[in-house]
PDB file of the backbone (N, CA, C, O) and the ligand in Angstrom, with CONECT records:
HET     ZN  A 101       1
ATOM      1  N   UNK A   1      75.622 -46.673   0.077  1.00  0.00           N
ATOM      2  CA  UNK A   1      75.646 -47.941  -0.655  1.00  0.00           C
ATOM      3  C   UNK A   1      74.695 -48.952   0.006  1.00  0.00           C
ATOM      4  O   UNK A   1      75.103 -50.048   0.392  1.00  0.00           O
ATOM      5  N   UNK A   2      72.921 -48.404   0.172  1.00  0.00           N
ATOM      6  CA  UNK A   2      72.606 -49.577   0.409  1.00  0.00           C
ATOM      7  C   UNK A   2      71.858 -50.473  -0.477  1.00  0.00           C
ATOM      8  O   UNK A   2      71.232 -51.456  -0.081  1.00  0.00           O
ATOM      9  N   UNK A   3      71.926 -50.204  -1.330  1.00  0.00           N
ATOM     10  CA  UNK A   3      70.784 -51.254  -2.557  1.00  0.00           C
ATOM     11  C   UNK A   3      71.524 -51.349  -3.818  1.00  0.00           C
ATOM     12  O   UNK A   3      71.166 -50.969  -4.933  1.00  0.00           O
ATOM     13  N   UNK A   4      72.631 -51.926  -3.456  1.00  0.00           N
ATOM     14  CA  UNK A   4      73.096 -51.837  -4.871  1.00  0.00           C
ATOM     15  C   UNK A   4      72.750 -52.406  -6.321  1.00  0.00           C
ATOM     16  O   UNK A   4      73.282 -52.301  -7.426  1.00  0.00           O
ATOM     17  N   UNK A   5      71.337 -53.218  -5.695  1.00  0.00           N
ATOM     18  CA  UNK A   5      70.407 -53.547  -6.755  1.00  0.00           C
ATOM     19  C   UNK A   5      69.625 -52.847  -7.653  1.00  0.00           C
ATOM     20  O   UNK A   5      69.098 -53.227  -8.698  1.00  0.00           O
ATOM     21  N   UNK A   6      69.621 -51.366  -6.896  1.00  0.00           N
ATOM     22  CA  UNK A   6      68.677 -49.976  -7.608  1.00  0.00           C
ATOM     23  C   UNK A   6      69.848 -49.129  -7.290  1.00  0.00           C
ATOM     24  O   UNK A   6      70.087 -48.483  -6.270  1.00  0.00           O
ATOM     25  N   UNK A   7      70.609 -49.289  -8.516  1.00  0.00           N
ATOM     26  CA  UNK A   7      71.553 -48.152  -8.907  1.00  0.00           C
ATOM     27  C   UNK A   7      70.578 -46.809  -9.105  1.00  0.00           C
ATOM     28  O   UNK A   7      69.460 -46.796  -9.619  1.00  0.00           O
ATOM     29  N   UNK A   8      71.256 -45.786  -8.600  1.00  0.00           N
ATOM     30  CA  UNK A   8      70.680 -44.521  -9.216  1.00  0.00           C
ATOM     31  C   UNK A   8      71.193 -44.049 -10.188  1.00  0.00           C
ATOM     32  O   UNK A   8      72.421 -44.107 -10.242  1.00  0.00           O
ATOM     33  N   UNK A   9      70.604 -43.545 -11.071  1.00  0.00           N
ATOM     34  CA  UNK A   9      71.729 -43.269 -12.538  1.00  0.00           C
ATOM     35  C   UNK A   9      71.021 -41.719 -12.597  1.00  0.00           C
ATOM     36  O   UNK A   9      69.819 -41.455 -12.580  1.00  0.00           O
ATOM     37  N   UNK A  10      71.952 -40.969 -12.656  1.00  0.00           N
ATOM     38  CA  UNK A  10      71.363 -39.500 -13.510  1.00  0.00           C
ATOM     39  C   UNK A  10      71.023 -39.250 -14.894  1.00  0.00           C
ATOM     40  O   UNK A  10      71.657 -39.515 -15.916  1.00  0.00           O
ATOM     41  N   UNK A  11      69.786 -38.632 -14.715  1.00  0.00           N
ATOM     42  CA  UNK A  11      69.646 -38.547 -16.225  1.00  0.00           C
ATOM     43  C   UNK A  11      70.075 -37.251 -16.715  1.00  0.00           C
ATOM     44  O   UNK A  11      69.710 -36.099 -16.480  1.00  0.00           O
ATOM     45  N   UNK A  12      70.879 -37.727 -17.398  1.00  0.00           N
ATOM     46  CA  UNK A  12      71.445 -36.031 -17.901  1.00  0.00           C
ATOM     47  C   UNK A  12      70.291 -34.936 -18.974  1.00  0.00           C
ATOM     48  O   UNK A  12      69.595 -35.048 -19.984  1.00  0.00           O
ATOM     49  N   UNK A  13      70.498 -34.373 -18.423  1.00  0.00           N
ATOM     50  CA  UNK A  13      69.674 -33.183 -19.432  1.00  0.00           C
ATOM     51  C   UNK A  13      68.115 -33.643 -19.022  1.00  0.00           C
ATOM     52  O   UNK A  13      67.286 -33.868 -19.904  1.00  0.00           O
ATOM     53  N   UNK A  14      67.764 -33.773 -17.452  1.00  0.00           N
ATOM     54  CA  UNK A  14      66.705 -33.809 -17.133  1.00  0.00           C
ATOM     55  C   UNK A  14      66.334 -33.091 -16.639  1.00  0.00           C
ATOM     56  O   UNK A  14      66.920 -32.880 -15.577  1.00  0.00           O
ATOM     57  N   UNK A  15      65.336 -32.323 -16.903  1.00  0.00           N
ATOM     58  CA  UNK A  15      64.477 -31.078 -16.300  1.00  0.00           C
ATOM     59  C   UNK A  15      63.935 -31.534 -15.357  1.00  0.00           C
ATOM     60  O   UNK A  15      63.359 -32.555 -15.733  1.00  0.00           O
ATOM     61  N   UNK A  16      63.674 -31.249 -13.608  1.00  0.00           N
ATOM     62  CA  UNK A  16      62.550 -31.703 -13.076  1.00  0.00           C
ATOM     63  C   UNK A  16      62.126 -30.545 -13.230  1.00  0.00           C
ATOM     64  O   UNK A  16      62.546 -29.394 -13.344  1.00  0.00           O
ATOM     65  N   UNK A  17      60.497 -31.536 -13.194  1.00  0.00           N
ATOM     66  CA  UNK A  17      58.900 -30.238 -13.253  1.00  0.00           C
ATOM     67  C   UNK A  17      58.745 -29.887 -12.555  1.00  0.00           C
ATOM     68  O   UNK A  17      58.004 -28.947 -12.842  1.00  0.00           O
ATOM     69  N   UNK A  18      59.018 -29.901 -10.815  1.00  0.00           N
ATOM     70  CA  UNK A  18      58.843 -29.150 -10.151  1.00  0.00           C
ATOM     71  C   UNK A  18      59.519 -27.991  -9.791  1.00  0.00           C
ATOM     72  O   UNK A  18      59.044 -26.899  -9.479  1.00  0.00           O
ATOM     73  N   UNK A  19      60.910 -28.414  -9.881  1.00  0.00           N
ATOM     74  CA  UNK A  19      61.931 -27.096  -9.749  1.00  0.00           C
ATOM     75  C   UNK A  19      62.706 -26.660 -10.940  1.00  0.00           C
ATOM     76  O   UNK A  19      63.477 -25.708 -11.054  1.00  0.00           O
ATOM     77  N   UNK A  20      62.415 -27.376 -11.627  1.00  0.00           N
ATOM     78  CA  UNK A  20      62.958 -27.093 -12.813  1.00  0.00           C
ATOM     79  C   UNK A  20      64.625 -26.819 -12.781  1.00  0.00           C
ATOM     80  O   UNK A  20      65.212 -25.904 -13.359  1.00  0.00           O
ATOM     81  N   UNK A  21      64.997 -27.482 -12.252  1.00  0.00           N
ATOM     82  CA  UNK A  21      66.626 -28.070 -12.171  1.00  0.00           C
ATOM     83  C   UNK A  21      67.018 -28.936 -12.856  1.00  0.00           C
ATOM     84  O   UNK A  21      66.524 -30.040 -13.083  1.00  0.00           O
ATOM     85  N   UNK A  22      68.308 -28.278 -13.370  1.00  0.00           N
ATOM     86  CA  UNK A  22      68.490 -29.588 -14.748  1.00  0.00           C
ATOM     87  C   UNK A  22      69.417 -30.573 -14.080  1.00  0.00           C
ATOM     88  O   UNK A  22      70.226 -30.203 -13.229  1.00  0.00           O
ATOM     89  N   UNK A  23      69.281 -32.006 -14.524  1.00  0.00           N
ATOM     90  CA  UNK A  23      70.821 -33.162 -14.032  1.00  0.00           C
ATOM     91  C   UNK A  23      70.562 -32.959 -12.363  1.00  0.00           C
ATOM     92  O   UNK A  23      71.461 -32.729 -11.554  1.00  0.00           O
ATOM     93  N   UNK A  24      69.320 -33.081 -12.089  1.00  0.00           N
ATOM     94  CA  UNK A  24      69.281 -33.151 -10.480  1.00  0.00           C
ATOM     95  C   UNK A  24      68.253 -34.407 -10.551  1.00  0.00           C
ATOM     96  O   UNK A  24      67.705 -34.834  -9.535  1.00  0.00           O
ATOM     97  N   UNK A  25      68.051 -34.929 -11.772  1.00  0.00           N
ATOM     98  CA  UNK A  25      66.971 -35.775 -11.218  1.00  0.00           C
ATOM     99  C   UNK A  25      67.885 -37.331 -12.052  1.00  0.00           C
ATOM    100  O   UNK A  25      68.560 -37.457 -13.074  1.00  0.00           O
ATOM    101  N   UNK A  26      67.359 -38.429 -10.783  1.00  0.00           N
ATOM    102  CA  UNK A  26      68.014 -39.642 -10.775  1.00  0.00           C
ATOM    103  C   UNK A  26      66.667 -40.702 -11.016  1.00  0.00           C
ATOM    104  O   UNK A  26      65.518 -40.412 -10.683  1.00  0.00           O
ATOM    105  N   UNK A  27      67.022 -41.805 -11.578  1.00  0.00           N
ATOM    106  CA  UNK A  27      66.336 -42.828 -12.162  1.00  0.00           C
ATOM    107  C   UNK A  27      66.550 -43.998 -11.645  1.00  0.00           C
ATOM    108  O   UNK A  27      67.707 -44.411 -11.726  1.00  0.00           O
ATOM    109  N   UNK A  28      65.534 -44.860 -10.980  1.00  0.00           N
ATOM    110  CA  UNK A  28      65.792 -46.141 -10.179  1.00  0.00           C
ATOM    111  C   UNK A  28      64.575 -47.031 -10.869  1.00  0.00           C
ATOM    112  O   UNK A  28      63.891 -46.835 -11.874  1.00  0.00           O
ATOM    113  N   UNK A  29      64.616 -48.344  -9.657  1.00  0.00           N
ATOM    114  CA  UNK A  29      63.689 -48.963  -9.821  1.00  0.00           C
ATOM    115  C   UNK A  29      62.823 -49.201  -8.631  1.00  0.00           C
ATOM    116  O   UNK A  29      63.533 -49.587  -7.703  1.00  0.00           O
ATOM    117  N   UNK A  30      61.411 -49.112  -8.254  1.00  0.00           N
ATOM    118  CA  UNK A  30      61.086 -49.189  -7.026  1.00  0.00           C
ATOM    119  C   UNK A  30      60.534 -50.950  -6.852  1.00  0.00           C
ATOM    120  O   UNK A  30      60.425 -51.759  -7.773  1.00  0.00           O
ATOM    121  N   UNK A  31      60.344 -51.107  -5.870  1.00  0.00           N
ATOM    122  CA  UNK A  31      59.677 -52.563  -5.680  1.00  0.00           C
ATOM    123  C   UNK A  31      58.536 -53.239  -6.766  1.00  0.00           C
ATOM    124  O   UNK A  31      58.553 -54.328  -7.340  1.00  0.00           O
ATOM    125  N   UNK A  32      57.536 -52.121  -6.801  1.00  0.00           N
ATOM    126  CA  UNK A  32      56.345 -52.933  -7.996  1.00  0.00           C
ATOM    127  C   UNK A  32      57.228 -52.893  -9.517  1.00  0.00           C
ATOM    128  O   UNK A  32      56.710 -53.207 -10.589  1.00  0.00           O
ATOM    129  N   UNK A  33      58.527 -52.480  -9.372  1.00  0.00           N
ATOM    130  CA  UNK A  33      59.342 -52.786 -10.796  1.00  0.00           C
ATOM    131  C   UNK A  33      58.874 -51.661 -11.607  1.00  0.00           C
ATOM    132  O   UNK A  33      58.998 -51.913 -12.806  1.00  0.00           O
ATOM    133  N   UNK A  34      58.346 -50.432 -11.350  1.00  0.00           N
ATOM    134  CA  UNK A  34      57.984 -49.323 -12.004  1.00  0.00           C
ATOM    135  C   UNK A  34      59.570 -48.623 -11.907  1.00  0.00           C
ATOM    136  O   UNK A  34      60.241 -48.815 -10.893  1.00  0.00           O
ATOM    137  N   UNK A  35      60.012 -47.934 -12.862  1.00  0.00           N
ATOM    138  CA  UNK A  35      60.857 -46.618 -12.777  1.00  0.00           C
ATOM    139  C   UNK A  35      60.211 -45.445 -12.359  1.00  0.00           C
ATOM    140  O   UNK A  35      59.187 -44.841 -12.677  1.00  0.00           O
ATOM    141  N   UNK A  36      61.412 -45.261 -11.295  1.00  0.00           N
ATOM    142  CA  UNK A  36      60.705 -43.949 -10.525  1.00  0.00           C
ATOM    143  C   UNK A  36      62.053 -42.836 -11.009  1.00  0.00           C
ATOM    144  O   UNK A  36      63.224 -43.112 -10.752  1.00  0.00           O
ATOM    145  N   UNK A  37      61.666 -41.658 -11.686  1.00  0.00           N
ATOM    146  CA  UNK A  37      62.155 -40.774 -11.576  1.00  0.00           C
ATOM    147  C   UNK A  37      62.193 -39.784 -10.480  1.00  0.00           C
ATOM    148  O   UNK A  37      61.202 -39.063 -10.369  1.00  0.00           O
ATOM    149  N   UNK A  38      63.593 -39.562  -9.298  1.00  0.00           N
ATOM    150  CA  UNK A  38      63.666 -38.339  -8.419  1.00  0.00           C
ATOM    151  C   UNK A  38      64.319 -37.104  -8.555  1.00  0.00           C
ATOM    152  O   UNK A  38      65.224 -37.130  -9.389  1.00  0.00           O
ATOM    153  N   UNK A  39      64.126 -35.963  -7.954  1.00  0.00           N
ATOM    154  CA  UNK A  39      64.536 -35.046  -7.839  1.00  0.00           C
ATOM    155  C   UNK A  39      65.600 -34.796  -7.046  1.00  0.00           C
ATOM    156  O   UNK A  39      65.104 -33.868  -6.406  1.00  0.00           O
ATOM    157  N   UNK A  40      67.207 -34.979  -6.391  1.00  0.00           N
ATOM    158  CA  UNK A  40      67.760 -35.047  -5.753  1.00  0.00           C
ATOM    159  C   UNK A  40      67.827 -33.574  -5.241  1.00  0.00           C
ATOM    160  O   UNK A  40      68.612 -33.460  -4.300  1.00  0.00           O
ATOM    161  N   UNK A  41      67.089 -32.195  -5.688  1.00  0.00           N
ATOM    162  CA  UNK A  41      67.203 -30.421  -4.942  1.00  0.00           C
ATOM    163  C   UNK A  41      65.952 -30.681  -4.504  1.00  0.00           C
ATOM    164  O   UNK A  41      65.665 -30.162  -3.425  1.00  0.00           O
ATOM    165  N   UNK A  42      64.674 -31.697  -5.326  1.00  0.00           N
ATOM    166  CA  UNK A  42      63.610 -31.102  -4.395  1.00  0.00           C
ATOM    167  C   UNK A  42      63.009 -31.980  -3.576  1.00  0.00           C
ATOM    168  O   UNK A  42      62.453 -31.672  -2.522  1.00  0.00           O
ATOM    169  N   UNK A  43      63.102 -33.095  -4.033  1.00  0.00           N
ATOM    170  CA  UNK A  43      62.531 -34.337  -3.120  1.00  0.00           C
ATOM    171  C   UNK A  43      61.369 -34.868  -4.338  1.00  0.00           C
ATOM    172  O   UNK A  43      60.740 -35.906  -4.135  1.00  0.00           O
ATOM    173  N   UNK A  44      61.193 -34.205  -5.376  1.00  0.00           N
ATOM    174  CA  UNK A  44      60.127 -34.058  -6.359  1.00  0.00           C
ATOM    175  C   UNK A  44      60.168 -35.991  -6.905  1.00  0.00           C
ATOM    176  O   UNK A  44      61.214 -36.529  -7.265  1.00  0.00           O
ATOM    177  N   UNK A  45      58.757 -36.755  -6.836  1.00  0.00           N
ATOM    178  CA  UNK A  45      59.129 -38.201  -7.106  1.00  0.00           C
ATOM    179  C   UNK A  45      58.124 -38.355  -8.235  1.00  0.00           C
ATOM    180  O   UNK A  45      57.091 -37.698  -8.364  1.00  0.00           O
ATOM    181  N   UNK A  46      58.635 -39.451  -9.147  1.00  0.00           N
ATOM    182  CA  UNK A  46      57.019 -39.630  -9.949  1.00  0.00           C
ATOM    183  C   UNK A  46      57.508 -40.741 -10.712  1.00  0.00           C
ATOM    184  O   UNK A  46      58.450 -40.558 -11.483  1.00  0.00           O
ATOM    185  N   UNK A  47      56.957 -41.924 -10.586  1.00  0.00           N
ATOM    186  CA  UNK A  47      57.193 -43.413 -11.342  1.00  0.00           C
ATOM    187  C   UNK A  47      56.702 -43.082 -13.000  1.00  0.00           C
ATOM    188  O   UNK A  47      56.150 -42.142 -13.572  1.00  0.00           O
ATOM    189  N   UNK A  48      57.200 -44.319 -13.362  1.00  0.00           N
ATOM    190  CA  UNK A  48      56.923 -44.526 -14.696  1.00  0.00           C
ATOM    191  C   UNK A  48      55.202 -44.469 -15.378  1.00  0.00           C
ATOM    192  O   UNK A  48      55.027 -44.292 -16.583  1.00  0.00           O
ATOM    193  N   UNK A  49      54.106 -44.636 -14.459  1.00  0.00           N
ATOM    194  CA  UNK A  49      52.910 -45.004 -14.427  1.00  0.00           C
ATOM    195  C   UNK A  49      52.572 -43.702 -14.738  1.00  0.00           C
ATOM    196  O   UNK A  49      52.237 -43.260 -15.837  1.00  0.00           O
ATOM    197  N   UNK A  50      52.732 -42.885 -13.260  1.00  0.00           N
ATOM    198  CA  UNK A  50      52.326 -41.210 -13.298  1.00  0.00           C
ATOM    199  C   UNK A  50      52.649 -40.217 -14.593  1.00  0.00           C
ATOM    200  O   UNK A  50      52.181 -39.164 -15.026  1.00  0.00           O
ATOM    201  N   UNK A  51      53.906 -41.309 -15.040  1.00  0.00           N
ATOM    202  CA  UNK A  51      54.221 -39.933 -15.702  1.00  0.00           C
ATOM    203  C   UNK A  51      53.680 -40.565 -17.014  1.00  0.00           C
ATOM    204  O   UNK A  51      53.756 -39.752 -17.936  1.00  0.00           O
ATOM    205  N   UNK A  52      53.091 -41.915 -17.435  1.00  0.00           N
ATOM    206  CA  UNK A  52      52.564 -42.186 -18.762  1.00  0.00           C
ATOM    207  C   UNK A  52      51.229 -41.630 -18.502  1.00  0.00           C
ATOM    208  O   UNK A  52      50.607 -41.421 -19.544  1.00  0.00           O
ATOM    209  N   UNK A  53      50.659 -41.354 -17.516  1.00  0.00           N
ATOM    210  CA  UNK A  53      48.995 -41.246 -17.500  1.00  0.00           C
ATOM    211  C   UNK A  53      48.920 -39.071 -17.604  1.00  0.00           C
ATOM    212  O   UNK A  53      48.060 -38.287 -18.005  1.00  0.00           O
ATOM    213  N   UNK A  54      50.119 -38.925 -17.086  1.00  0.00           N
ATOM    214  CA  UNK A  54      50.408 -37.258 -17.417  1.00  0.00           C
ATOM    215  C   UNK A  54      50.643 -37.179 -18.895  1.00  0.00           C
ATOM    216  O   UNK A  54      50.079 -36.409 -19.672  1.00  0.00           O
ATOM    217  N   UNK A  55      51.600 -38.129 -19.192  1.00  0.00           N
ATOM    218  CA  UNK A  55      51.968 -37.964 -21.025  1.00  0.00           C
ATOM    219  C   UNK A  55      50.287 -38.382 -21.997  1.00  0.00           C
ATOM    220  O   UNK A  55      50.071 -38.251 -23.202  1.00  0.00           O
ATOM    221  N   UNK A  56      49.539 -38.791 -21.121  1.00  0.00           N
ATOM    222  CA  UNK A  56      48.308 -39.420 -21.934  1.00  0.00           C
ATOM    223  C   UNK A  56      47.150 -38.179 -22.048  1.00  0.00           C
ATOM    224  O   UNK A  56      46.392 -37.829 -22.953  1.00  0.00           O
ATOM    225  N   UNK A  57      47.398 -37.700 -20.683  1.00  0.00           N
ATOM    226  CA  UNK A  57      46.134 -36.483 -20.395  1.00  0.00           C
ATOM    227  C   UNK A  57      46.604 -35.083 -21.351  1.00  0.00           C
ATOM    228  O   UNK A  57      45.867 -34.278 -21.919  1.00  0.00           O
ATOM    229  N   UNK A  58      48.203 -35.133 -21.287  1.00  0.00           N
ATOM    230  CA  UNK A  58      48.488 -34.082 -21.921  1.00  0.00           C
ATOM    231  C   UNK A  58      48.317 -34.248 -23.688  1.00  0.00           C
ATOM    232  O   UNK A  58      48.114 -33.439 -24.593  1.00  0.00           O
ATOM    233  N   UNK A  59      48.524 -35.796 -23.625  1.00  0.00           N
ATOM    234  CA  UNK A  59      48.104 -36.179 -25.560  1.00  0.00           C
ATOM    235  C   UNK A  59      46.642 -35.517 -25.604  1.00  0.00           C
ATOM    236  O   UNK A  59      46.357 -34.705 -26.484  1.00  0.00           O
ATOM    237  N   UNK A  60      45.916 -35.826 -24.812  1.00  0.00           N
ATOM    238  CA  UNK A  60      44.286 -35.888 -24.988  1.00  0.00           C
ATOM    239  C   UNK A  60      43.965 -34.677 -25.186  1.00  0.00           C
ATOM    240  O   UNK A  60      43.236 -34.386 -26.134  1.00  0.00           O
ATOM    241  N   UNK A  61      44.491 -33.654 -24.253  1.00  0.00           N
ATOM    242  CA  UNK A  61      44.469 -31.813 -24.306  1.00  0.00           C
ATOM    243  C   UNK A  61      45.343 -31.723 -25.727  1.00  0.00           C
ATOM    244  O   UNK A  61      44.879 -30.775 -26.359  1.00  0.00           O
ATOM    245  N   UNK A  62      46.110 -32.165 -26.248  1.00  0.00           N
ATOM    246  CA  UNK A  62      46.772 -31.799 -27.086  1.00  0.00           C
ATOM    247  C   UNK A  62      45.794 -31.861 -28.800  1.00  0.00           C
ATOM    248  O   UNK A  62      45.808 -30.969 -29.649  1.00  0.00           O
ATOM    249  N   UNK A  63      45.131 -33.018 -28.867  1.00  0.00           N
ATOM    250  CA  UNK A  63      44.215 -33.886 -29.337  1.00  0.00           C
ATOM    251  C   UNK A  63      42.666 -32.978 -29.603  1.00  0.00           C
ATOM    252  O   UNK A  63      41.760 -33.135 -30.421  1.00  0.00           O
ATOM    253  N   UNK A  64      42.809 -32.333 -28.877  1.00  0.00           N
ATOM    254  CA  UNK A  64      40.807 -31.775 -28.188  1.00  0.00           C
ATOM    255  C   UNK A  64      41.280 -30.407 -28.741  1.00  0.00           C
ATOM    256  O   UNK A  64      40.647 -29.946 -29.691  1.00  0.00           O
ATOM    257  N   UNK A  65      42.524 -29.584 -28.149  1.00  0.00           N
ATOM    258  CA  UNK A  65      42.574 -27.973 -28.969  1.00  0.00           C
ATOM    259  C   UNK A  65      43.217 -28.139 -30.596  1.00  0.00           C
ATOM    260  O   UNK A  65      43.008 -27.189 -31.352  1.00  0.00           O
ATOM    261  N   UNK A  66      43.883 -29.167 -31.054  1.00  0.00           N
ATOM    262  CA  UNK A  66      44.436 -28.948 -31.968  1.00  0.00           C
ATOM    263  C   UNK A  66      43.489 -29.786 -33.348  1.00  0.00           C
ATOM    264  O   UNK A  66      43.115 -30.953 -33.469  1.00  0.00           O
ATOM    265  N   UNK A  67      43.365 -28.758 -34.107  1.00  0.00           N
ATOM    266  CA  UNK A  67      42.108 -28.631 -35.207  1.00  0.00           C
ATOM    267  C   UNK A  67      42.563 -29.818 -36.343  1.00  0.00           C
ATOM    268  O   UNK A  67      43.773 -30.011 -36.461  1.00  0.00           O
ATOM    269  N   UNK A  68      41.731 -30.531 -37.091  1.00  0.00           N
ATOM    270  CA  UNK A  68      42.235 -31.916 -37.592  1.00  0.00           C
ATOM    271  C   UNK A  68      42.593 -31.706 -39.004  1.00  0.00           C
ATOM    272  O   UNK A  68      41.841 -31.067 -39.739  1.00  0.00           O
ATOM    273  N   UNK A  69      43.700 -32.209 -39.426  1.00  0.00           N
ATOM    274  CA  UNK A  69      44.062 -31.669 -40.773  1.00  0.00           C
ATOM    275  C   UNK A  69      43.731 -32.127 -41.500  1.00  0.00           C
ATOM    276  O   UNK A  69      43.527 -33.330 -41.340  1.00  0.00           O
ATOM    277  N   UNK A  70      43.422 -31.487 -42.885  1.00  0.00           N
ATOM    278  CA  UNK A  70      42.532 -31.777 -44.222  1.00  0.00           C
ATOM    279  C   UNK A  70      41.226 -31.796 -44.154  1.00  0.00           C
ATOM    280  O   UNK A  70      40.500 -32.149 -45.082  1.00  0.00           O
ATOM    281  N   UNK A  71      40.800 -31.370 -42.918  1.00  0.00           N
ATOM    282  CA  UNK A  71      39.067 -31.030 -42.916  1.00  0.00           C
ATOM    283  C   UNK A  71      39.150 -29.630 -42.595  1.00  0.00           C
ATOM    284  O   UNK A  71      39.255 -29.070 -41.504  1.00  0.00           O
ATOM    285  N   UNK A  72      39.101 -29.301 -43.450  1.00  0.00           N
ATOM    286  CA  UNK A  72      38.299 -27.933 -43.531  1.00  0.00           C
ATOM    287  C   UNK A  72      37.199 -27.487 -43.357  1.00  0.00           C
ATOM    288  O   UNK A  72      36.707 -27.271 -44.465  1.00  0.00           O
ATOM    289  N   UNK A  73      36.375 -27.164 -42.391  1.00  0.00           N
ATOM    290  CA  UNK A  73      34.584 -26.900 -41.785  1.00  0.00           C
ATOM    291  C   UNK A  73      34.389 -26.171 -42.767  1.00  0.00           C
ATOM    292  O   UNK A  73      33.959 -25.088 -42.372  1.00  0.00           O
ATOM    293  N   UNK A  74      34.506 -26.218 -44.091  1.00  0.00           N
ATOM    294  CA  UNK A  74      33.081 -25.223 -44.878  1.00  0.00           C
ATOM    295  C   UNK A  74      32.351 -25.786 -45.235  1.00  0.00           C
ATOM    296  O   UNK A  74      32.437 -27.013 -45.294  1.00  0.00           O
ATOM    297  N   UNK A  75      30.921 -24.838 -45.776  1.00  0.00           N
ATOM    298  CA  UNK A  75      29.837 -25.806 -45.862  1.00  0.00           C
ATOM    299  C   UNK A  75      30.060 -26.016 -47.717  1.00  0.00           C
ATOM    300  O   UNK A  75      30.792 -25.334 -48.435  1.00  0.00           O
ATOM    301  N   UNK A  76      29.283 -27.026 -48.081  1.00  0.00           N
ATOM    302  CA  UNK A  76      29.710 -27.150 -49.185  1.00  0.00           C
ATOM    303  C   UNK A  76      28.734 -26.443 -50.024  1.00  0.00           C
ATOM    304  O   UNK A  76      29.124 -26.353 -51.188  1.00  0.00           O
ATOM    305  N   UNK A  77      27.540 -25.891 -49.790  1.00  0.00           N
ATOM    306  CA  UNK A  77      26.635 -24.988 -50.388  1.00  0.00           C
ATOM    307  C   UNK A  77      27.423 -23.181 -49.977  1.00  0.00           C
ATOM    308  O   UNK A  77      26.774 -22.166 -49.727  1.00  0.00           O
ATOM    309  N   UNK A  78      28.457 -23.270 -50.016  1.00  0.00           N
ATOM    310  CA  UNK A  78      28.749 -21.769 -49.779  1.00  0.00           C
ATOM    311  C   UNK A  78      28.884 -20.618 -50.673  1.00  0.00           C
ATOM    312  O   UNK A  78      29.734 -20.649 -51.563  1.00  0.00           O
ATOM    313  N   UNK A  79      28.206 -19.718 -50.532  1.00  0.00           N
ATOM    314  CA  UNK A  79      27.685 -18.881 -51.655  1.00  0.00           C
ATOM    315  C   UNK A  79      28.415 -17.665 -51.452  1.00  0.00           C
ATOM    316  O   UNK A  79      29.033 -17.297 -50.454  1.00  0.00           O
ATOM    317  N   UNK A  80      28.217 -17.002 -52.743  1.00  0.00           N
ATOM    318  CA  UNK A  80      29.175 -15.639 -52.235  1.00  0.00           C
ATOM    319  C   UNK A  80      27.953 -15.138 -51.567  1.00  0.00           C
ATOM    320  O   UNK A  80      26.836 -15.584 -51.306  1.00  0.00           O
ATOM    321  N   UNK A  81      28.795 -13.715 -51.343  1.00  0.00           N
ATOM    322  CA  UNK A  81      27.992 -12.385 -50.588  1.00  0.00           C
ATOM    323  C   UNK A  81      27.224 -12.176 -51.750  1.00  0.00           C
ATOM    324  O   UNK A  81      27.581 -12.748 -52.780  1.00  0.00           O
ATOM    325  N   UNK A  82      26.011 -11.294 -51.758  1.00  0.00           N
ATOM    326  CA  UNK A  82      25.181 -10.991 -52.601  1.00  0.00           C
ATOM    327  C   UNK A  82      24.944  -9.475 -52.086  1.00  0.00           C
ATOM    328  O   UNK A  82      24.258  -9.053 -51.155  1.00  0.00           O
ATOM    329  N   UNK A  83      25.735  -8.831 -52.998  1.00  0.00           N
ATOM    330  CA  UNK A  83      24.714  -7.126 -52.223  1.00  0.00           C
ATOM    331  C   UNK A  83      23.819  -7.207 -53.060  1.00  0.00           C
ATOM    332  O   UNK A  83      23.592  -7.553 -54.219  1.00  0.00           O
ATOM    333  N   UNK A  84      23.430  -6.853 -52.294  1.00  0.00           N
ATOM    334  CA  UNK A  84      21.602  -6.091 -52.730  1.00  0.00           C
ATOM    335  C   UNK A  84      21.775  -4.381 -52.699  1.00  0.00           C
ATOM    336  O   UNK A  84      22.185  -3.686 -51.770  1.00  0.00           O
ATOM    337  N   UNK A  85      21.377  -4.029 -53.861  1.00  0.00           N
ATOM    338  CA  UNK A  85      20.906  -2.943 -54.298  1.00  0.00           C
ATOM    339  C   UNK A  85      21.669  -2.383 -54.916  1.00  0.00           C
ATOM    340  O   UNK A  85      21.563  -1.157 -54.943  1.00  0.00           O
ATOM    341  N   UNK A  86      22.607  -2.944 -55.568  1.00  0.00           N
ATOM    342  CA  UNK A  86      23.645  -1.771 -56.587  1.00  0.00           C
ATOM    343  C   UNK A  86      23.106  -1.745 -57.757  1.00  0.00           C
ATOM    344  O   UNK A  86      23.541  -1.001 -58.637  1.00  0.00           O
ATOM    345  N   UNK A  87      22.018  -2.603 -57.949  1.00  0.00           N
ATOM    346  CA  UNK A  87      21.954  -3.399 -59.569  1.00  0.00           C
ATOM    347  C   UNK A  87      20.901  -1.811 -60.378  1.00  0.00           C
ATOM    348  O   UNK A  87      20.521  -1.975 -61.538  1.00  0.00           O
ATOM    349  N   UNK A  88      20.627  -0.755 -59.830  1.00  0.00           N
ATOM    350  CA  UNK A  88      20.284   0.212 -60.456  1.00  0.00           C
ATOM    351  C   UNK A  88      21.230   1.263 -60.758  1.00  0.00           C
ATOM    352  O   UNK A  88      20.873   2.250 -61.400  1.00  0.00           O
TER     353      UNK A  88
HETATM  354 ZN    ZN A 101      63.143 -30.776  -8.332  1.00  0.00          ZN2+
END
């Protein structure tokens, strides 16, 4: 009981990413007033900042492989196949 100003609260049904332990990771507040999510099995730490700029990089990868809907890349001159040489 020493900060009873930064309660730790568990977040239930929280996966940490490093160990991937569920309901082991606790939620505070650190001094610059960021929420820091911890890992209480691994020591695993990561504020509110880290983990928006991870949620941003992973939008951006998400963004860059995934193909844009209602554009379809064909060309608009697209012609059929043409065999050549049956026509005798
Ligand atoms: Zn962990």
């Amino acid at each position: 009981m020493t900060t009873p100003k930064r309660p730790r609260r568990f977040i239930a049904g929280a996966v940490c990413p490093k160990c991937a332990e569920m309901d082991k990771t606790v939620m505070y507040t650190n001094d610059a007033g960021e929420e820091v999510r911890e890992c209480v099995s691994c020591g695993f730490v990561q504020t509110s900042t880290e983990q928006a700029e991870e949620d941003r990089q992973s939008q951006e990868l998400a963004t860059r492989v995934t193909p844009v809907d209602g554009k379809v890349l064909l060309d608009d001159e697209e012609k059929p196949l043409k065999i050549i040489g049956l026509d005798d």
